[in-house]
C-alpha positions as CSV (number, residue, x, y, z in Angstrom):
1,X,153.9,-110.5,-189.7
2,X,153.8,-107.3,-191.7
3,X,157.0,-106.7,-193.8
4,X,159.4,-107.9,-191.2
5,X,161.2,-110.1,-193.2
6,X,164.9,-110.5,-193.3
7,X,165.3,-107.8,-196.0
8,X,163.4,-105.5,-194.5
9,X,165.3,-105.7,-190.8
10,X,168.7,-105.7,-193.9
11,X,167.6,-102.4,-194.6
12,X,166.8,-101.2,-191.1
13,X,170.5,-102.6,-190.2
14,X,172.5,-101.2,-193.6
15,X,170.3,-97.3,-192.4
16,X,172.0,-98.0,-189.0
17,X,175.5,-98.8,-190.1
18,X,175.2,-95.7,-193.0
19,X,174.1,-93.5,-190.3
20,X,177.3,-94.4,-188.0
21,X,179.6,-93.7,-190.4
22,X,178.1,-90.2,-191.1
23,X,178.4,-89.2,-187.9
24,X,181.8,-90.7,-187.5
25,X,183.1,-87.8,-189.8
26,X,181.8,-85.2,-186.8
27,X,181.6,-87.1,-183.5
28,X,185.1,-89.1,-182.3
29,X,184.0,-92.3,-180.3
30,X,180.9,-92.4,-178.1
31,X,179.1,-95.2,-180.2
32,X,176.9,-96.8,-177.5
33,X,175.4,-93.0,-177.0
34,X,174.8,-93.1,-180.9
35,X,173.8,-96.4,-180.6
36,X,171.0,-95.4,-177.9
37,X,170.0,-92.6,-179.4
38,X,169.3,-94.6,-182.8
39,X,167.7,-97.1,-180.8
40,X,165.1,-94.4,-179.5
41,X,164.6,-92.5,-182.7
42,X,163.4,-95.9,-184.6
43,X,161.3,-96.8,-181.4
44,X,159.3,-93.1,-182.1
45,X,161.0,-92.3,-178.7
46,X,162.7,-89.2,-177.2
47,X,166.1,-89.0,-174.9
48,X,167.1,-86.9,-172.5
49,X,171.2,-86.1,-172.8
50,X,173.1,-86.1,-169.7
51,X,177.0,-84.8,-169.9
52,X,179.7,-82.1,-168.5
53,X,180.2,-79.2,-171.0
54,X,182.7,-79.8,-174.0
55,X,181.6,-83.6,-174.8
56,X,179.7,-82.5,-177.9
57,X,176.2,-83.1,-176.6
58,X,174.5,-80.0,-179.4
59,X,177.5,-81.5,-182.1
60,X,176.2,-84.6,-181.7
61,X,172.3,-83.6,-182.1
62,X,173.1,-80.8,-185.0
63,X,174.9,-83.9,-187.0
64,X,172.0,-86.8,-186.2
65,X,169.7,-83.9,-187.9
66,X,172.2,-83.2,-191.0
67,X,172.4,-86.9,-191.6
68,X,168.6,-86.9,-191.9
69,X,166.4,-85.5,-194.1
70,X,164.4,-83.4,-192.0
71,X,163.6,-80.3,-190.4
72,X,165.9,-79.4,-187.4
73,X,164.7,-77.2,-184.9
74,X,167.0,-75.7,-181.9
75,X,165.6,-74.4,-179.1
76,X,167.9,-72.4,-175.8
77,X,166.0,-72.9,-172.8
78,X,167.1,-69.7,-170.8
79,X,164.8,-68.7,-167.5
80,X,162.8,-66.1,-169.3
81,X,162.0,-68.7,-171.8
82,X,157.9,-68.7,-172.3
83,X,155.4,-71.7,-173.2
84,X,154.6,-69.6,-176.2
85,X,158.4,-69.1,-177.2
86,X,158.0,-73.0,-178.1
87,X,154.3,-74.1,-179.3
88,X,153.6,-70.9,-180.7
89,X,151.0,-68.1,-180.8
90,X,147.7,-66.7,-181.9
91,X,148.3,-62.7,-183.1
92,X,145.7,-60.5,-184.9
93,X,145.8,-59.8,-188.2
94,X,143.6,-57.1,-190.6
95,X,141.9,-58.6,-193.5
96,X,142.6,-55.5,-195.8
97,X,139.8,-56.2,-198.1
98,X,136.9,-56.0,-195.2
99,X,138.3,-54.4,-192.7
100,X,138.2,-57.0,-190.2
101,X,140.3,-59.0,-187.9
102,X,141.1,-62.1,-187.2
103,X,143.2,-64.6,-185.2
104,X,146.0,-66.1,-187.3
105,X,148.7,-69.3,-185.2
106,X,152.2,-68.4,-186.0
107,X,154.1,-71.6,-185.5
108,X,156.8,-72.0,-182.9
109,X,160.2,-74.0,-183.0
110,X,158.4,-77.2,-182.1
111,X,157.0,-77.7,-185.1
112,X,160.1,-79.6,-186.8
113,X,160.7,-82.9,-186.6
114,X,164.0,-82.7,-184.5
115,X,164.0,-80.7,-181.9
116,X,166.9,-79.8,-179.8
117,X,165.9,-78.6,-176.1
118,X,169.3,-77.2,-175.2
119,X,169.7,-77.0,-171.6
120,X,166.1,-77.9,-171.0
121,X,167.0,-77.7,-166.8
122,X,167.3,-73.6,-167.2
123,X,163.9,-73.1,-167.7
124,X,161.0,-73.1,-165.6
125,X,158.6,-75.8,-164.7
126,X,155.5,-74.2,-166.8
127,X,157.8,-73.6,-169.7
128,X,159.1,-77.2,-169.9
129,X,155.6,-78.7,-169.4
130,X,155.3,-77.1,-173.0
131,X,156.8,-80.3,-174.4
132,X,154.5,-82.7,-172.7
133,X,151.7,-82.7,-174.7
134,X,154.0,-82.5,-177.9
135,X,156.5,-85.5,-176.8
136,X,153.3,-87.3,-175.9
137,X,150.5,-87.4,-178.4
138,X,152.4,-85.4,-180.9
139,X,149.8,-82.5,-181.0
140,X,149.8,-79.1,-179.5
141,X,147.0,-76.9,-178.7
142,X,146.8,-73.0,-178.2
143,X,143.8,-71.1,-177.9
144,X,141.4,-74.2,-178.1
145,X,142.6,-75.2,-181.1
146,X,144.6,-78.5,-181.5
147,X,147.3,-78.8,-183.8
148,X,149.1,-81.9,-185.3
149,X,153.0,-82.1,-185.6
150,X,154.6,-83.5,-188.9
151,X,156.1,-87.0,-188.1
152,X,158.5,-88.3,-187.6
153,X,159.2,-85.7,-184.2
154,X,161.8,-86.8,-182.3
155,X,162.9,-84.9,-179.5
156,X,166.6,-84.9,-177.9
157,X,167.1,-82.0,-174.8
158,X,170.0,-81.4,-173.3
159,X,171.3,-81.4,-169.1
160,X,174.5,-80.6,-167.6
161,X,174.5,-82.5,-164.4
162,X,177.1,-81.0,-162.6
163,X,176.2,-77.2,-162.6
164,X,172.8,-77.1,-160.5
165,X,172.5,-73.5,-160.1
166,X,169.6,-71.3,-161.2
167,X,168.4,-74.8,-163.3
168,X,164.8,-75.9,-162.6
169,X,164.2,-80.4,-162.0
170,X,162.7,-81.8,-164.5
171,X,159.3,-83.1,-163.0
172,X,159.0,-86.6,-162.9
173,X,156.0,-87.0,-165.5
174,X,158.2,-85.3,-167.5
175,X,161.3,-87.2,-167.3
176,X,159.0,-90.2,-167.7
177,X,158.2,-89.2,-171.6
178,X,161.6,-89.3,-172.6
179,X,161.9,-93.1,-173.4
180,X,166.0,-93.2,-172.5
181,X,168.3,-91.0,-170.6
182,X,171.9,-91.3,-172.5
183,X,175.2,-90.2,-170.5
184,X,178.0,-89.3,-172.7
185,X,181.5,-89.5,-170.4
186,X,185.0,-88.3,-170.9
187,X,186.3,-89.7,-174.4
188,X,189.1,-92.3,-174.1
189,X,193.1,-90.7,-174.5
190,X,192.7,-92.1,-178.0
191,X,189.8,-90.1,-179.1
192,X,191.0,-87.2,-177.2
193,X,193.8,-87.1,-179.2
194,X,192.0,-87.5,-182.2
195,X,189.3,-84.7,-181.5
196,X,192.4,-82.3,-180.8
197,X,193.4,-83.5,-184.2
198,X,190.4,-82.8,-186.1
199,X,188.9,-79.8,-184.5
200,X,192.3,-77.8,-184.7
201,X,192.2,-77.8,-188.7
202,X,190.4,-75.9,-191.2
203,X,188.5,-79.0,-192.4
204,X,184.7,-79.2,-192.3
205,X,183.5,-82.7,-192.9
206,X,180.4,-83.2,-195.1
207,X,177.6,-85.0,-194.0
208,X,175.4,-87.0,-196.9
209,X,171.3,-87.2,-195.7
210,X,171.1,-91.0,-195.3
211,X,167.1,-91.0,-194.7
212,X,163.9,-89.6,-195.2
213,X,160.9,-88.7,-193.3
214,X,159.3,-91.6,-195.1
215,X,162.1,-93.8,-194.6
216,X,162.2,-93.5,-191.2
217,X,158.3,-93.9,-190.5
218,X,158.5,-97.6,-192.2
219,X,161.4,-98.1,-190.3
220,X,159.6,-97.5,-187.3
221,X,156.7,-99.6,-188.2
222,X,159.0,-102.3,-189.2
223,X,160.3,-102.4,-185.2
224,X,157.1,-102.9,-183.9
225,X,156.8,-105.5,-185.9
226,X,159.5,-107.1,-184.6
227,X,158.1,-110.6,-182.6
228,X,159.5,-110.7,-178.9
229,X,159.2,-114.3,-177.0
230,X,156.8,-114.6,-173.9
231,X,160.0,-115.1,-171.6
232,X,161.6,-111.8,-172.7
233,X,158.3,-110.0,-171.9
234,X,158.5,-111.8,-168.4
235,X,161.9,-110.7,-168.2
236,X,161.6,-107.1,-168.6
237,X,158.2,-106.5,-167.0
238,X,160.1,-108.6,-163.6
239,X,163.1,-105.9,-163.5
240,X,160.5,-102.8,-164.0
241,X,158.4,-104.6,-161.2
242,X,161.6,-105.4,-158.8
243,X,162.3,-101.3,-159.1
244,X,159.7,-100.7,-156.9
245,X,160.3,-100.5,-153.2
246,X,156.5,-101.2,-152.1
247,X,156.2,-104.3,-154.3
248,X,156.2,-107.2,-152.0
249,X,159.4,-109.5,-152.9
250,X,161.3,-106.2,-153.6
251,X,165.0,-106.8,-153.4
252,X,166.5,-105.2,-149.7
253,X,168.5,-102.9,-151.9
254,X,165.0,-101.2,-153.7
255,X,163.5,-101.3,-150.1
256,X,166.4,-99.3,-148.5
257,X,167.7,-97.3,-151.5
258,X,164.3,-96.2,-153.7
259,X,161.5,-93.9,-152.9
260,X,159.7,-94.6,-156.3
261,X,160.3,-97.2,-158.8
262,X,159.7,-97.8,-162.7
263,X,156.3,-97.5,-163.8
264,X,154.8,-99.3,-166.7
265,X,156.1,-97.2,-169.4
266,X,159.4,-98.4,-168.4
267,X,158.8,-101.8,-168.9
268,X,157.4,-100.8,-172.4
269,X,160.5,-98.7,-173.4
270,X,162.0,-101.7,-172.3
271,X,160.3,-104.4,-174.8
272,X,160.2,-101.2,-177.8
273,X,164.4,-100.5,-177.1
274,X,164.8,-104.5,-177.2
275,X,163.2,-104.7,-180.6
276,X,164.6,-102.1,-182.2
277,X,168.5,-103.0,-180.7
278,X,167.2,-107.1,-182.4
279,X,167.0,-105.1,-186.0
280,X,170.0,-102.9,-185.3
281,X,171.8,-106.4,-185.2
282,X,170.1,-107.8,-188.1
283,X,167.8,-110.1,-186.3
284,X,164.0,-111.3,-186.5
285,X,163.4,-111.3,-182.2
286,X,164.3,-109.7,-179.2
287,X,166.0,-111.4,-176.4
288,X,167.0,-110.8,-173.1
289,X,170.3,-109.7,-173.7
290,X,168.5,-107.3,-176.2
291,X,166.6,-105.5,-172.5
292,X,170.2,-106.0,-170.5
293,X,171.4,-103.3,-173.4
294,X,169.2,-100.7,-172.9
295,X,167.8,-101.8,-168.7
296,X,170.2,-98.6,-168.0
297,X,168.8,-95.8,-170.3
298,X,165.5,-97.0,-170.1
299,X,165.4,-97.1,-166.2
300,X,168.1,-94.6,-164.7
301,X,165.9,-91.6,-165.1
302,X,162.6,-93.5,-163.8
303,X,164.4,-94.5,-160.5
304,X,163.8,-92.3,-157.4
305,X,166.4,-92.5,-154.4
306,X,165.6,-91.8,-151.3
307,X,168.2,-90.1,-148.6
308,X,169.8,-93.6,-147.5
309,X,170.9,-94.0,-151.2
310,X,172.2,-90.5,-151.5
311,X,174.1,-91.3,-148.1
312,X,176.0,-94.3,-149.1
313,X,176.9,-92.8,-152.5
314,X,174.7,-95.0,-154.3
315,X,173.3,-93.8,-157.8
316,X,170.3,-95.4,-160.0
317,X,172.7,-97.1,-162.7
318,X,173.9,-99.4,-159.3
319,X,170.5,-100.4,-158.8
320,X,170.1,-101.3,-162.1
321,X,173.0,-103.3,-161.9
322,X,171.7,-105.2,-159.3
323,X,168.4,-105.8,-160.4
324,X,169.5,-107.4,-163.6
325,X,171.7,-109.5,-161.2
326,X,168.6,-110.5,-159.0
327,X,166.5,-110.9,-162.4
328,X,169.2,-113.6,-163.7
329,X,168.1,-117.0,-162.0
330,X,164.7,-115.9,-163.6
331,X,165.9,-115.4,-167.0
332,X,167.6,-118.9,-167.0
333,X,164.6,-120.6,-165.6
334,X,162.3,-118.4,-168.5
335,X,164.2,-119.4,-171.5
336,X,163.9,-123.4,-170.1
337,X,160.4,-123.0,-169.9
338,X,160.0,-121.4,-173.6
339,X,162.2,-124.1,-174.9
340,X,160.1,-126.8,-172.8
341,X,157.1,-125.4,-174.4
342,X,158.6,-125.3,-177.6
343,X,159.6,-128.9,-177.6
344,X,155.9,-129.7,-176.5
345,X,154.6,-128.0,-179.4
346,X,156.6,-129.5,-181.8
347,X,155.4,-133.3,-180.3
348,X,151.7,-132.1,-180.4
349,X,152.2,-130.9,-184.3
350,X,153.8,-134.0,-184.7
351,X,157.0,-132.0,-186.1
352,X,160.7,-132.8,-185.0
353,X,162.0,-130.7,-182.2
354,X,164.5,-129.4,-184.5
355,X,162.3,-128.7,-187.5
């Protein structure tokens, strides 16, 4: 196994904790969103924000960016917004000396490594599908011509869930790229008091870069890298699986609650989120409890209700909730069988059981 050694996941875990406490000198509180959004960044995923105005959603993203060494890019989706506006576009241009002209690309705001899609709901469906391509295979292409974007390109957009005028849904395939949707809530009357505290000053904290573009690249590779048991594959391809309403077995709750389930990518943002959350901790595997922590981000947004749901009040983190309930006999019975087969192993090497 390729560099994943306990020094290297050290490192990985000493980034995470130096990272924290840079952003602790902006952001007040919310450290499972900065956990999430650390887990997706070293997973070479992207994550859609969900929260009301005023929870520091933009802060948050602007601070991430300072903390790294990297080039930040901010884009306001507004309704007039145009593909273009983002990838780029082809103008002419005189050569003086002949006389002729040319084509010549003039770069847009996506090529940066983090991009911040503010509001990404206010702009149309053709403008949005801009990112696809980017989020996806990390190229973009105008006029023919395909174009590469630096790495690492990490992409973090903004929604405010509560004001639904004159925004535009995020398509499905497009909500499927983003490998975690992150909901920041109301701070607690502790941090409230201590943002009122710090915001109402003159004081402007300073934020030290704690990594590189190369540093986070290795640290990337070093996650996939990470080794994750059979039974914790089992695990989290069985709760993408029980998601879906037309799979036979499916709880009652999916049948009468979901129009469209998890797909595959889930269960793979699943297994990525659970490695890189092991390294975050300092350890060598993922578990199960690793793809409880992040069944919710990695699932909420791929989760379709129906009417029924919408009816009785009853929102995708619930199902969730009770699919990783359903999913529990299983996970007993699939760690017994690994350490059965573990045991078995050891007798057929002829090595002690605890060896």
């Amino acid at each position: 196994m390729q560099e994943t050694t306990l020094e290297a996941v050290k490192t990985l875990q000493d980034s995470y904790q130096r990272l924290k406490k840079e952003l602790a000198k902006v952001i007040v509180g919310q450290g499972e969103v900065i956990e999430q959004l650390l887990i997706a960044m070293f997973s070479r995923g992207h994550c859609l924000i969900v929260g009301v105005p005023g929870l520091a959603k933009t802060l948050l993203i602007s601070t991430l960016a300072r903390a790294l060494s990297l080039k930040f890019s901010r884009i306001q989706f507004t309704p007039d917004l145009m593909p273009a506006d983002i990838t780029g576009t082809e103008i002419i241009q005189e050569d003086k000396a002949s006389g002729g002209r040319f084509f010549k690309f003039l770069k847009g705001p996506v090529f940066a490594n983090v991009i911040l899609a503010d509001e990404i709901n206010r702009t149309p469906p053709k403008t949005q599908a801009a990112l696809l391509q980017a989020m996806q295979e990390r190229q973009v292409t105008v006029g023919g011509t395909t174009y590469n974007l630096d790495e690492p390109f990490y992409v973090l957009a903004t929604q405010n869930p509560i004001e639904q005028e004159g925004t535009y849904p995020l398509p499905e395939a497009q909500l499927d790229r983003f490998m975690f949707e992150v909901r920041i809530h109301y701070p607690s009357e502790a941090e409230e008091q201590e943002i009122l505290r710090l915001t109402t000053t003159g004081f402007a904290a300073e934020v030290e870069e704690v990594l590189t573009g190369p540093d986070i690249l290795r640290l990337q590779h070093l996650v996939r890298q990470i080794p994750v048991p059979e039974h914790t594959i089992a695990y989290a391809s069985k709760i993408a699986r029980l998601s879906r309403p037309q799979l036979d077995g499916a709880p009652e709750c999916v049948k009468r609650w979901v129009s469209w389930g998890a797909g595959p990518r889930a269960g793979q943002c699943l297994v990525l989120g659970a490695k890189a959350r092991a390294a975050l901790y300092g350890r060598l595997y993922a578990t199960t409890e690793d793809v409880r922590a992040v069944a919710h981000p990695a699932l909420r947004h791929r989760i379709i209700t129906n009417f029924n749901a919408e009816a009785e009040g009853q929102k995708p983190d619930a199902i969730v909730d009770l699919l990783i309930k359903e999913v529990a006999p299983l996970e007993s019975q699939l760690e017994k069988d690994a350490r059965t087969a573990k045991l078995l192993g050891s007798e057929d090497s002829g090595e002690a059981p605890g060896s």
